[in-house]
C-alpha positions as CSV (number, residue, x, y, z in Angstrom):
1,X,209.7,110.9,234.3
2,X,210.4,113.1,236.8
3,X,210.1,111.3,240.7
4,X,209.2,113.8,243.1
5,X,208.7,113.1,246.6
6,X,205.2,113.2,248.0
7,X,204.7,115.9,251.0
8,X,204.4,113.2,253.5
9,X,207.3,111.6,252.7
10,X,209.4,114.8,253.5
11,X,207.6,114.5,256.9
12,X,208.8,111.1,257.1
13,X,212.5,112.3,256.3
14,X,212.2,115.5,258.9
15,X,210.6,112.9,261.7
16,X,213.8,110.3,261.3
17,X,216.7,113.1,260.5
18,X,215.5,115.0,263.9
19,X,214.5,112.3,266.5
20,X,217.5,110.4,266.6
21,X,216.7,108.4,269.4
22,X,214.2,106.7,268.5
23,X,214.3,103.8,265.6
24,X,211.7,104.0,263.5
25,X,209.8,101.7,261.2
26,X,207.3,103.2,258.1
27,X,204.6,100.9,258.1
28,X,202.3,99.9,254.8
29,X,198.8,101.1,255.4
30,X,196.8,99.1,252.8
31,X,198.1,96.0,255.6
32,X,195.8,96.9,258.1
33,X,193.8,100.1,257.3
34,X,194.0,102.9,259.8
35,X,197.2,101.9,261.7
36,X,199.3,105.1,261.7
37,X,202.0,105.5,259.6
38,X,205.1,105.2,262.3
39,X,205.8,102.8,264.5
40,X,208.9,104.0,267.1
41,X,210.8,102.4,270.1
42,X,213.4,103.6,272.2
43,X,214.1,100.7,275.2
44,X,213.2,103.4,278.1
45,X,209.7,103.7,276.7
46,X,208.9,101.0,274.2
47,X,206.6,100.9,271.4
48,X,204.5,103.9,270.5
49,X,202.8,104.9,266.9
50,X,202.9,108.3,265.0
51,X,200.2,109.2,262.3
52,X,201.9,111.6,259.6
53,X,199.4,114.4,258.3
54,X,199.7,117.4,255.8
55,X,197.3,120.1,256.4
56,X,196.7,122.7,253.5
57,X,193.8,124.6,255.3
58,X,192.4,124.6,259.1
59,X,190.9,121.0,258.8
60,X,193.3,117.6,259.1
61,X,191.3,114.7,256.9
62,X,191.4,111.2,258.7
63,X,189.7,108.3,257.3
64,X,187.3,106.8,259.1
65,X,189.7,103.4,259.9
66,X,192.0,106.2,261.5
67,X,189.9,107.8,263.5
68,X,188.6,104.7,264.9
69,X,192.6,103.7,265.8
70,X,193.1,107.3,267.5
71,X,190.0,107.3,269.4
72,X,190.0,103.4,270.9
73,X,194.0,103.8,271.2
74,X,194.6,107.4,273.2
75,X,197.3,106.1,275.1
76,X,201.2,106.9,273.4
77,X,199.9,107.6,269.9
78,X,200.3,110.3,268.4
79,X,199.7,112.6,265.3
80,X,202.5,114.7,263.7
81,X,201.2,117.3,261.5
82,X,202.8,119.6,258.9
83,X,200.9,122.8,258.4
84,X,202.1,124.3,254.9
85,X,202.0,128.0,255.3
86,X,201.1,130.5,252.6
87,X,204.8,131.8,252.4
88,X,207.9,129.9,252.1
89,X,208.1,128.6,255.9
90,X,205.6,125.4,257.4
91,X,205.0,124.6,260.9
92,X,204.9,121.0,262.4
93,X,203.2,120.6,265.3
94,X,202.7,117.1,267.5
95,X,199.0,116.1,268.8
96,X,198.4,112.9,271.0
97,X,195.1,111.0,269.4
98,X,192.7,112.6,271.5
99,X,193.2,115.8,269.4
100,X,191.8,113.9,266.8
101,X,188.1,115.5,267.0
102,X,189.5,118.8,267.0
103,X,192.0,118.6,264.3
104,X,189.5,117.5,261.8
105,X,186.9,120.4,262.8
106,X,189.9,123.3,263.4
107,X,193.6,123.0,263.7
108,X,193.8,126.0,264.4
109,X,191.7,125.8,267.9
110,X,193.4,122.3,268.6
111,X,196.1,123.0,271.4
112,X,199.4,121.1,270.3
113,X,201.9,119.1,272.9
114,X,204.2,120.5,270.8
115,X,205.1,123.3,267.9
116,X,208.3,123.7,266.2
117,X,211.0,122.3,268.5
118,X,211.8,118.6,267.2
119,X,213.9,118.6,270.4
120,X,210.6,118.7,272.6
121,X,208.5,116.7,270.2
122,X,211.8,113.3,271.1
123,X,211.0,114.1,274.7
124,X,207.0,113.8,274.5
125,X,207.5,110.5,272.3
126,X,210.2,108.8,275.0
127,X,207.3,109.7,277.4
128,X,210.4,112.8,279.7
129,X,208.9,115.4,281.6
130,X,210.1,118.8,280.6
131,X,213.4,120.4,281.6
């Protein structure tokens, strides 16, 4: 049996390997359904939560329990999404939870905090203003 990893997990891998300031805890979602994947804390911010998402076409699927979370909890949550392209190259792009609504109807129309620069997706996470 060959173990492959699942395309979220890869996300996991990329989010840990490129934000090394934060510590980071996977959580189990089937212990409390719709609390987002990643829990982070770096001591000049605290505790904040990351929702890893896939996106083959221009809609991002939540389940209603997340939806719930992102809308009730705008506030240092966020959602990290990996857009598979059609050719070799995917894009990941950060959201905070009140791009929820728009990434399930269009990703596409659904301005990101960030695209593409892991460095500026740390600084959004540890709550730093731009250089």
């Amino acid at each position: 049996k060959v173990c492959t990893m699942k395309p979220e997990s890869k996300l996991w891998q990329l989010l840990k390997k490129n934000t090394p300031k934060i510590s980071w805890t996977r959580l189990e979602s089937w212990s409390s359904f719709g609390t987002p994947d990643c829990l982070g804390y770096n001591d000049s911010c605290g505790f904040f939560m990351c929702e890893l998402k896939v996106a083959r076409g221009s809609k991002v699927s939540f389940s209603p329990h997340q939806k719930l979370f992102h809308i009730t909890r705008p506030k240092r949550n966020f959602i990290l999404v990996q857009q598979a392209a059609n050719g070799s190259r995917s894009s990941v792009k950060l959201y905070g939870s009140s791009a929820i609504h728009g990434l399930m109807e269009d990703i596409r129309e659904t301005p990101a905090l960030a695209t593409d620069d892991w460095n500026h997706i740390q600084r959004i996470f540890l709550g730093l203003r731009p250089n």
